[in-house]
C-alpha positions in Angstrom: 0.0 0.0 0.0 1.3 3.3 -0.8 2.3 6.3 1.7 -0.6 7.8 1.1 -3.3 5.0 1.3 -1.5 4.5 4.7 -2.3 7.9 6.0 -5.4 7.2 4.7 -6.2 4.3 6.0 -5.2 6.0 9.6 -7.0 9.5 9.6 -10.4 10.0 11.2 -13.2 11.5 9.8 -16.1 13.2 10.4 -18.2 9.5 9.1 -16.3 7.8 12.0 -17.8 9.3 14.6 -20.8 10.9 13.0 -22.2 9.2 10.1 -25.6 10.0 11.0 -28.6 11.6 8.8 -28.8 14.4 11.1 -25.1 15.3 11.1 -24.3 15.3 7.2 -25.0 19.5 7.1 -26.0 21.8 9.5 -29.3 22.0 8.1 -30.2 18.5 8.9 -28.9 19.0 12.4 -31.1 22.0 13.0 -33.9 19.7 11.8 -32.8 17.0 13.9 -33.1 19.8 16.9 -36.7 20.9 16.2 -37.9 17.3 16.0 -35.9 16.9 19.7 -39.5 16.4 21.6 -41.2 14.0 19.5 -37.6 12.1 18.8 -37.3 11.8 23.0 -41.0 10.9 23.0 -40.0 8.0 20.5 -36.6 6.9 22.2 -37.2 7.5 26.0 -40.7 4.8 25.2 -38.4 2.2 23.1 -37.1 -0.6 24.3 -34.8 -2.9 22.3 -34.7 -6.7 22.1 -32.6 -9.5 22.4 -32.7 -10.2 18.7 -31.2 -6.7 18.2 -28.5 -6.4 20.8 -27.2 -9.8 19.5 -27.3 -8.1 15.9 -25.3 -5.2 16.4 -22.4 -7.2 17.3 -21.8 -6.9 13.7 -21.2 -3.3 13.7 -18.1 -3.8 15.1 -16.3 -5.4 12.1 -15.5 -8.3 13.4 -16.0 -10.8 16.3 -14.8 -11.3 19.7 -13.1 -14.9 20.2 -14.7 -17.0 22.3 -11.7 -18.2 24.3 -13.2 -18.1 27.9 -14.8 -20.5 30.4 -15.9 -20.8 33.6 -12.3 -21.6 35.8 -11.0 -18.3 33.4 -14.0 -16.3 34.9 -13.8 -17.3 38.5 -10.3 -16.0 38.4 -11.3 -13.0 36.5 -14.0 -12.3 39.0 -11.1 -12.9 42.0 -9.0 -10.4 39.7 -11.3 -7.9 39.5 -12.9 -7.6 42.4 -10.0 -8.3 45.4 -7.9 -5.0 45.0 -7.8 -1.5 46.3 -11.0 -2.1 48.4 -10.2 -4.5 50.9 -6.4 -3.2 51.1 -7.0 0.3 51.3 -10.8 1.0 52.3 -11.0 -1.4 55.2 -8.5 0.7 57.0 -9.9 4.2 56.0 -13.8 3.1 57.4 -12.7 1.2 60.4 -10.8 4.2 61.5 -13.2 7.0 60.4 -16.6 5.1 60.5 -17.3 1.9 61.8 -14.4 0.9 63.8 -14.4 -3.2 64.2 -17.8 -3.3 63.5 -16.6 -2.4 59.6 -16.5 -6.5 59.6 -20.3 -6.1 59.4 -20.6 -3.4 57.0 -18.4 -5.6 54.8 -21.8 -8.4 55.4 -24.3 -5.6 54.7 -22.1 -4.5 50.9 -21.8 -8.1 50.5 -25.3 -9.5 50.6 -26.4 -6.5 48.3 -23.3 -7.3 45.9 -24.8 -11.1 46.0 -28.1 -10.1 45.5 -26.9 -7.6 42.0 -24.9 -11.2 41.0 -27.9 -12.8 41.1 -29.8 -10.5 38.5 -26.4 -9.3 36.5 -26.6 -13.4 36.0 -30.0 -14.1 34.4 -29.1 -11.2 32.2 -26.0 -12.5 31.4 -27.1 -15.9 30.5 -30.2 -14.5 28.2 -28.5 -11.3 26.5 -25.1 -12.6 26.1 -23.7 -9.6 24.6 -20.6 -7.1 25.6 -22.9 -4.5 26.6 -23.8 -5.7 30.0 -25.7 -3.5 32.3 -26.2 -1.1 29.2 -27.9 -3.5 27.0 -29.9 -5.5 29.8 -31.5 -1.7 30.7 -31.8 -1.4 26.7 -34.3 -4.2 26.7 -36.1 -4.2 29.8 -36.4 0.0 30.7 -35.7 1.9 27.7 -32.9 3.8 25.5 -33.0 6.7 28.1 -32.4 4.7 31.0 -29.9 3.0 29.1 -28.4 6.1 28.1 -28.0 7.5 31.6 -26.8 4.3 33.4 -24.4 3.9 30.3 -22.7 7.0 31.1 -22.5 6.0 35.4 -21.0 2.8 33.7 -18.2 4.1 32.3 -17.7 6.8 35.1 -18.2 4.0 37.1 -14.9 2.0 34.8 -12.8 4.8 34.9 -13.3 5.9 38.5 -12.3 2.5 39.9 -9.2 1.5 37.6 -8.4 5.4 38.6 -8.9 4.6 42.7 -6.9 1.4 42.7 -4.1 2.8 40.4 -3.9 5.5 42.9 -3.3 2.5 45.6 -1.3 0.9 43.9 0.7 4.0 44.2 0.7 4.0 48.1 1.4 0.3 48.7 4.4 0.1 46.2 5.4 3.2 48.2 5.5 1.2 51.4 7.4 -1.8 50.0 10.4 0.6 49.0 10.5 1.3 53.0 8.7 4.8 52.4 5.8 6.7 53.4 2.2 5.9 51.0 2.3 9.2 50.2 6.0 10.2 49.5 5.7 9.2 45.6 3.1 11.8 45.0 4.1 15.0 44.1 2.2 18.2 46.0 0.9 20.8 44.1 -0.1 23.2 46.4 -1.8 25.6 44.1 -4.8 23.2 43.0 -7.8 22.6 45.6 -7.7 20.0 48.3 -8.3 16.5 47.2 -7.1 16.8 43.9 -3.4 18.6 44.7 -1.3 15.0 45.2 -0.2 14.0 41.6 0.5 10.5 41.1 2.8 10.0 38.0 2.7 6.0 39.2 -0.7 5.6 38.9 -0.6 6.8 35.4 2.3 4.8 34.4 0.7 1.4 35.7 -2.6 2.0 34.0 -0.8 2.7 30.6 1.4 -0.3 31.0 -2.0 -2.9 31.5 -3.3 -1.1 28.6 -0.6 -2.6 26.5 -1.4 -5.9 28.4 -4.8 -6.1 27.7 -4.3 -4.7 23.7 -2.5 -8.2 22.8 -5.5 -10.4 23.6 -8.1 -11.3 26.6 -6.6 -15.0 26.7 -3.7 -13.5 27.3 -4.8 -10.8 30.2 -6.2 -14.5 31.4 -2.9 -16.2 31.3 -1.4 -13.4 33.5 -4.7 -12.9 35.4 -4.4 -16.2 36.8 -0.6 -15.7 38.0 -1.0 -12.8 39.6 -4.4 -14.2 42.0 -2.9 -17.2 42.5 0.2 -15.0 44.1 -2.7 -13.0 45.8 -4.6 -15.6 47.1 -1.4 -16.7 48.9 -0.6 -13.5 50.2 -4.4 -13.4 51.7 -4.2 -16.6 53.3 -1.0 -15.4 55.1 -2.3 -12.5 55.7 -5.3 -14.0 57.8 -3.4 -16.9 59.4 -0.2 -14.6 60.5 -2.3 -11.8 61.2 -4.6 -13.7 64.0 -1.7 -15.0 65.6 -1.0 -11.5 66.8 -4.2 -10.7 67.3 -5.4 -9.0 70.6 -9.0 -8.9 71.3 -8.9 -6.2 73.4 -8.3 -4.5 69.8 -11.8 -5.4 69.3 -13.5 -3.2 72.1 -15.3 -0.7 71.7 -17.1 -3.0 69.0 -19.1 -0.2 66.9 -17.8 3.2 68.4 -19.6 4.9 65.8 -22.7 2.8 66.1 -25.5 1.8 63.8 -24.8 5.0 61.0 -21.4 4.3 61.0 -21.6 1.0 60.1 -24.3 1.9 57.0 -22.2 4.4 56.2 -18.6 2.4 55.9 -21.1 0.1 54.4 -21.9 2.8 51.3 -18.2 3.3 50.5 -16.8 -0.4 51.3 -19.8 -1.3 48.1 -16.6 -0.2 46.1 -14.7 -3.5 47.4 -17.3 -5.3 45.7 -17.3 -3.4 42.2 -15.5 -5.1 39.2 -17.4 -8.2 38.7 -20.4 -6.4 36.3 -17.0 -7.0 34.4 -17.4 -10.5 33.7 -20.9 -9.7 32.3 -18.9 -7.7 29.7 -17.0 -11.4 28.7 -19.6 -13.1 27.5 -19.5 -12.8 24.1 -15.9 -13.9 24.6 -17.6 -17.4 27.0 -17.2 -20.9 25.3 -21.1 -21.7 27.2 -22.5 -18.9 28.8 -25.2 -20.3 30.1 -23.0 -22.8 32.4 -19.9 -20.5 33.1 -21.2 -17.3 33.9 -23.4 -18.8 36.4 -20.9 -20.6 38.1 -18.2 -17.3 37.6 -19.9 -14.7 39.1 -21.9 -16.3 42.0 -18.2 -18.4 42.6 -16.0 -15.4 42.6 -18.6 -13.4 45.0 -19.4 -16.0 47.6 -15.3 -16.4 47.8 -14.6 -12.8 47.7 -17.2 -11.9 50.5 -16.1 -14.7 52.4 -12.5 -13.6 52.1 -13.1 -9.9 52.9 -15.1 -10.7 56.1 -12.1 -12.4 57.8 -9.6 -10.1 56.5 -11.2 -7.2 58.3 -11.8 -9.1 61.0 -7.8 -9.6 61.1 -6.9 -6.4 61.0 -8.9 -4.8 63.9 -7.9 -7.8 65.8 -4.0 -6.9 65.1 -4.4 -3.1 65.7 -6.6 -0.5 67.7 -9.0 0.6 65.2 -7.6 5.0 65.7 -4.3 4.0 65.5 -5.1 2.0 61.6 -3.1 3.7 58.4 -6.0 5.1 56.0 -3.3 4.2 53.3 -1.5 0.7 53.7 -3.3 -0.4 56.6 -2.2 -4.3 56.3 1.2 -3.6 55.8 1.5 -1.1 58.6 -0.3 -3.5 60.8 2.3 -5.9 61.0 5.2 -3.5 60.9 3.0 -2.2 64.5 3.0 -6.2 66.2 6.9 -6.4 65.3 6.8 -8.0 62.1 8.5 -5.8 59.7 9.7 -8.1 57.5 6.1 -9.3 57.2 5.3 -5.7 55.7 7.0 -6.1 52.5 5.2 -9.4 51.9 1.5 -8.3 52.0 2.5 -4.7 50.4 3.9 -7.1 47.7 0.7 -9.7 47.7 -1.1 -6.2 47.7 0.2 -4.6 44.4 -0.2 -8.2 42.6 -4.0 -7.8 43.6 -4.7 -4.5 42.4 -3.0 -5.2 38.9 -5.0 -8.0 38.4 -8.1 -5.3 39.5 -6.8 -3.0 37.1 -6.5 -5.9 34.1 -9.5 -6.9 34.3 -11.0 -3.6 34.5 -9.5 -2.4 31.6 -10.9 -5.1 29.8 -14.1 -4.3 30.9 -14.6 -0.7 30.9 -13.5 -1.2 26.7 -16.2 -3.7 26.2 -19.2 -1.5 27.5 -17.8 1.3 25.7 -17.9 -1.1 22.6 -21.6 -1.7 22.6 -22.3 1.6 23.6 -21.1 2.8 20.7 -22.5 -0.1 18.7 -25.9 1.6 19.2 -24.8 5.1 18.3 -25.4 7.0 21.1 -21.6 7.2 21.4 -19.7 7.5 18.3 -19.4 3.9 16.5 -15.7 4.5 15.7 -15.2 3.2 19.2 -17.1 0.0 18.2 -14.4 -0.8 16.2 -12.7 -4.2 17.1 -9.1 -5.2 15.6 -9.4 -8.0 13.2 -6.0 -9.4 14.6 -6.3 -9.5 18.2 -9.9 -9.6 18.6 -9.8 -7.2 20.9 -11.9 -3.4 21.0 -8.3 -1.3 20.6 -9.7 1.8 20.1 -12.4 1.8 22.9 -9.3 0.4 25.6 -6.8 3.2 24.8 -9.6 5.5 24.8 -10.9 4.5 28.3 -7.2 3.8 29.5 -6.4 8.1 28.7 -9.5 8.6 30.7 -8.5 6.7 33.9 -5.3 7.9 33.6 -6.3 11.6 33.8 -8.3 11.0 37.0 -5.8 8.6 38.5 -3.2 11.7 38.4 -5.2 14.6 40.1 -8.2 12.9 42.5 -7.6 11.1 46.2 -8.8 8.0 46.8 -11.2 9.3 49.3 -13.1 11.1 46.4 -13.0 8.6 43.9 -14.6 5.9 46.1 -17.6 8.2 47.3 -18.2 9.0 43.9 -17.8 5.0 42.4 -20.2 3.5 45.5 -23.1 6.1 44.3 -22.8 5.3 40.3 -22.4 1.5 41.1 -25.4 1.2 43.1 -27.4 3.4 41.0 -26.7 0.7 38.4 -27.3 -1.9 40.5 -30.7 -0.9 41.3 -31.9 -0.1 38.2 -30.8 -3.6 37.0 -32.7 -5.2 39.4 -35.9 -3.2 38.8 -35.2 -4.3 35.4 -35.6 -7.7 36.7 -38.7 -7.3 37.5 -39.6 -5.8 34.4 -38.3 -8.7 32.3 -40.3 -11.0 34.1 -43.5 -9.8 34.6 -44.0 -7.3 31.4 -43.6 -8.5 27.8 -45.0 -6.6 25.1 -48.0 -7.4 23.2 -48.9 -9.9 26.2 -49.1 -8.3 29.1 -52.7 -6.7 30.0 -53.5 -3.2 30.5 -54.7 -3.8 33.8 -51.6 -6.1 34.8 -49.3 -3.3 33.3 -50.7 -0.7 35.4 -51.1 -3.0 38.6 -47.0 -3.5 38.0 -46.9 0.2 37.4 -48.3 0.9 40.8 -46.6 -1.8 42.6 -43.0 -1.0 41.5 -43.9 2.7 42.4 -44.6 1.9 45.7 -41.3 -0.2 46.3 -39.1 2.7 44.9 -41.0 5.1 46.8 -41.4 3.0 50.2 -37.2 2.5 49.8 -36.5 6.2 49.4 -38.8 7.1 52.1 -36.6 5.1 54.4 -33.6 6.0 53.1 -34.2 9.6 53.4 -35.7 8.5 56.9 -32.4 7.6 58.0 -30.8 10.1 57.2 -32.7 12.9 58.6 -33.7 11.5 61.8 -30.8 10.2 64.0 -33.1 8.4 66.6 -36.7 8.3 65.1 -38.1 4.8 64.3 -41.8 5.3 63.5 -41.1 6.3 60.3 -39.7 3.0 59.5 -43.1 1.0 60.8 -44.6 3.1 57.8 -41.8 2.6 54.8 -40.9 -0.7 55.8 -44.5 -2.4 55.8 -45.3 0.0 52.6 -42.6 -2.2 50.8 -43.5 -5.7 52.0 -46.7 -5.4 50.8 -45.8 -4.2 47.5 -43.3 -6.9 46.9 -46.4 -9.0 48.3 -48.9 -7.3 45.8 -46.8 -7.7 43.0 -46.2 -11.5 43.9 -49.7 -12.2 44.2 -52.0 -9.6 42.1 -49.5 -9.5 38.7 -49.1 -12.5 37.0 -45.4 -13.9 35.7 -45.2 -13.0 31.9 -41.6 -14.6 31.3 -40.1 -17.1 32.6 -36.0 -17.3 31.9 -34.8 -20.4 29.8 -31.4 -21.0 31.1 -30.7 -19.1 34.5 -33.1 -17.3 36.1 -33.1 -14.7 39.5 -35.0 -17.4 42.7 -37.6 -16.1 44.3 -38.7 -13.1 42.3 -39.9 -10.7 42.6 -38.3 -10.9 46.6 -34.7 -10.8 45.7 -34.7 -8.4 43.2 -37.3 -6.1 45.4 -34.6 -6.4 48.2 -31.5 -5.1 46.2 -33.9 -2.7 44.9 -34.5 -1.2 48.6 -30.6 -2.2 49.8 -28.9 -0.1 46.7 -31.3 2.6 47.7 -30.7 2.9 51.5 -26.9 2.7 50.8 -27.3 5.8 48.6 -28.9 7.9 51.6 -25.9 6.7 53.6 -23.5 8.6 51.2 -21.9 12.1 51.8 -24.0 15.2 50.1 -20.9 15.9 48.1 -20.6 12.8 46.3 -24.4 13.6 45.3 -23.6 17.4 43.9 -20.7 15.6 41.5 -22.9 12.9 40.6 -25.5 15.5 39.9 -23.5 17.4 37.6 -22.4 14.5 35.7 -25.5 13.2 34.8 -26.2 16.8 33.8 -23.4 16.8 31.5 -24.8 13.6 30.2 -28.1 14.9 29.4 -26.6 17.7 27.6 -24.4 15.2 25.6 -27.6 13.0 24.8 -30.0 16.0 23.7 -27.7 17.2 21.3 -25.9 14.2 19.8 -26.9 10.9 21.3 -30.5 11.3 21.0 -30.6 12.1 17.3 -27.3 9.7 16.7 -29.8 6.9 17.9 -32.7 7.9 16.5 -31.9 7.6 13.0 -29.9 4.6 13.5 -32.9 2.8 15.0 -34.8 3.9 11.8 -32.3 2.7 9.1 -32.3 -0.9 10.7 -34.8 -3.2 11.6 -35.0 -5.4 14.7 -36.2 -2.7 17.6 -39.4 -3.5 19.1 -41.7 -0.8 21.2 
């Protein structure tokens, strides 16, 4: 090929990222602005189907190998989920919120974390797509909803890679005998919390990038060595750390009582975040309806199980005020005499949050991917390399992004602002549970639409009542004899009074519509446990969203949806 059908071949054009009707001139795009109502009207009410997400794999050029099964996502789910969270966090909300009792906020994050599994599953199985969470909300609530989750998603992506790169950071600082912080560099004239530069960060999320470009088997391969090193680490992490245990450590219990222990609860969610991840995979599964079961419900029950006694450890080795917010395992041991003991977990710890960071990088590329598939993000990020397999541009793209954040914005910020957008998801996949099975189109009644209408109303409604309960009264209970009772009985009314409209063919959530009602009102409360800042910067990014969707998204999607066929209403 000549020089100049290289350059070619290279450059970018408008086409690539906006081959729509209503971009070609400026004419059509003031059209396209006029007809904004009636175009929202017409997206906001569709909902995709199964048939179609499964067809606009195609728009990526070529295919994702199916290289993956169900030992490959267990230790995928291990990778991406043990990191930054348990290493970092436990320390930070034991000494600032919960004390010992964080053990249990890690039970309250975990059950809802089991209970998402259980509904990210069924999705999994039945939309086997890269999508995830984006194309399950697709189908079941709408392009809007989509739309708005979609953009939490990725926030959601680049905010955690960014939070355990930063990590990262702080326990490699600790294994060269230094200070967590002493690798940063100060910069004194930018505002609080966003003033410690972290060059390392950057350098170790660039560096996976190039990892994860070659091929997922290979981001598998090294995956696997780098838990297996982890799980080692964690087991003598546990069984040296409870032999200097004291457990007069463990007294006061909960010095911050009951709201301290929702509240470490909110932010500790973040430990759990990464395995929506190995939803993304399944268009790279061998059998997804037989490994993506057994990966993600595996990987969580071990992971919760694992996290438990770890925090129990380390407010048994070490009074809970005199924890490091920054390495707290490694500066546990270095406080009972072991200081040679130190180097070993800081070590265990940075082979856990690269595997985090791996996996999440694979991840984060492959919502981006379908994303774009659908046009409401340009579709040159759809693009998949025909040699790898792998979505290239959508992982260096995502990769910059992280990286950015990972350089200016603490820890403490990042995982206020990650535990809001990953429950936010979480509950709006489970209500989309619900949804799936007891609405279908064209079969569902208008009275049974409207009785699930009502009833789902009322569970959203009774579950921000009580959130919002909690946390404007510090001692009041009769509030919760009204917003508690409110939601049994609509979980009850919708059990009994709506009948089921689908049932799943492969994998389905038990007892619905209990479990998904539950993570529903769980996700919710943990939100009204969260800091009023985090809100005002989630706030303004799904403003910035909106903005983005009412003046290219909307229209991008719109005529896409009318030059193929395949969307249902």
């Amino acid at each position: 090929m000549t020089g100049d059908g290289g350059r070619r071949r290279c450059m970018c054009t408008k086409q690539d990222f906006f081959p729509e009707r209503s971009f070609q001139s400026w004419g059509n795009y003031v059209d396209a602005l006029k007809q904004m109502p009636a175009r929202l009207v017409d997206r906001a009410l569709t909902r995709s189907t199964l048939e179609t997400e499964v067809e606009i794999k195609a728009r990526s050029g070529n295919e994702m190998k199916r290289t993956l099964n169900w030992w490959d996502l267990i230790w995928f789910g291990l990778g991406a989920v043990i990191g930054a969270g348990i290493f970092v966090l436990t320390g930070q909300e034991a000494r600032r919120s919960a004390g010992p009792a964080v053990i249990l906020s890690y039970v309250v994050s975990g059950v809802s974390a089991l209970l998402s599994v259980f509904c990210y599953t069924e999705f999994a199985v039945e939309i086997p797509v890269a999508g995830g969470s984006f194309a399950y909300l697709r189908v079941e609530l709408g392009e809007f909803v989509a739309f708005i989750a979609a953009g939490n998603i990725l926030l959601e992506h680049i905010i955690g890679g960014a939070a355990v790169a930063r990590a990262w950071t702080s326990y490699f600082a600790t294994l060269c005998n230094h200070e967590p912080n002493q690798f940063r560099i100060y910069a004194h004239r930018l505002a609080d919390g966003y003033n410690e530069l972290d060059p390392i960060a950057v350098a170790v999320v660039l560096i996976i990038c190039i990892i994860v470009l070659k091929s997922t088997k290979a981001s598998s391969r090294l995956n696997y060595i780098a838990s297996i090193v982890h799980i080692f680490v964690i087991l003598f992490i546990i069984i040296a750390g409870l032999i200097k245990s004291n457990k007069k450590n463990y007294t006061p219990f909960a010095p911050y009582g009951p709201r301290g222990i929702f509240a470490a609860a909110a932010v500790l969610f973040f430990a759990y975040n990464g395995f929506d991840s190995i939803c993304t995979m399944a268009e790279e599964t061998k059998d997804p309806a037989r490994d993506i079961p057994i990966g993600l419900v595996g990987s969580m029950v071990i992971t919760a199980a694992i996290y438990c006694t770890m925090a129990l450890t380390l407010c048994l080795m070490q009074p809970y005020g005199e924890i490091n917010v920054n390495a707290p395992f490694s500066r546990a041991f270095q406080a009972v005499g072991w200081n040679w003991a130190q180097y070993l977990v800081a070590a265990g710890a940075l082979k856990g949050m690269t595997s985090v960071i791996l996996v999440g990088t694979v991840g984060k590329a492959r919502y981006l991917t379908h994303i774009a598939r659908t046009h409401m993000l340009p579709p040159w990020f759809a693009k998949v390399d025909p040699q790898t397999g792998t979505p290239v541009i959508a992982t260096v793209t995502m990769t910059i992004a992280t990286a950015i954040i990972a350089f200016f914005t603490t820890l403490r910020i990042l995982s206020n602002l990650l535990s809001i957008s990953t429950l936010f998801i979480f509950m709006l996949v489970a209500l989309a549970v619900i949804v799936r099975r007891y609405y279908v189109a064209g079969e569902t009644s208008p009275a049974n639409r409207i009785k699930l209408i009502v009833f789902i109303t009322l569970i959203l409604a009774s579950a921000i009542a009580t959130a919002a309960y909690w946390g404007m009264s510090k001692n009041g209970w009769i509030g919760y004899c009204i917003t508690v009772p409110i939601w049994l009985l609509a979980t009850l009314g919708l059990w009994v009074y709506v009948p089921v409209a689908r049932r799943p063919k492969l994998w389905g959530v038990p007892l619905v519509p209990w479990l998904p009602s539950l993570s529903v009102a769980i996700n919710i409360f943990l939100l009204g446990s969260m800091d009023g800042a985090s809100f005002v910067r989630f706030g303004i990014w799904t403003a910035l969203l909106l903005v983005y969707y009412f003046l290219f998204g909307l229209h991008a999607s719109y005529d896409t949806a009318n030059e193929n066929e395949g969307e249902g209403t």
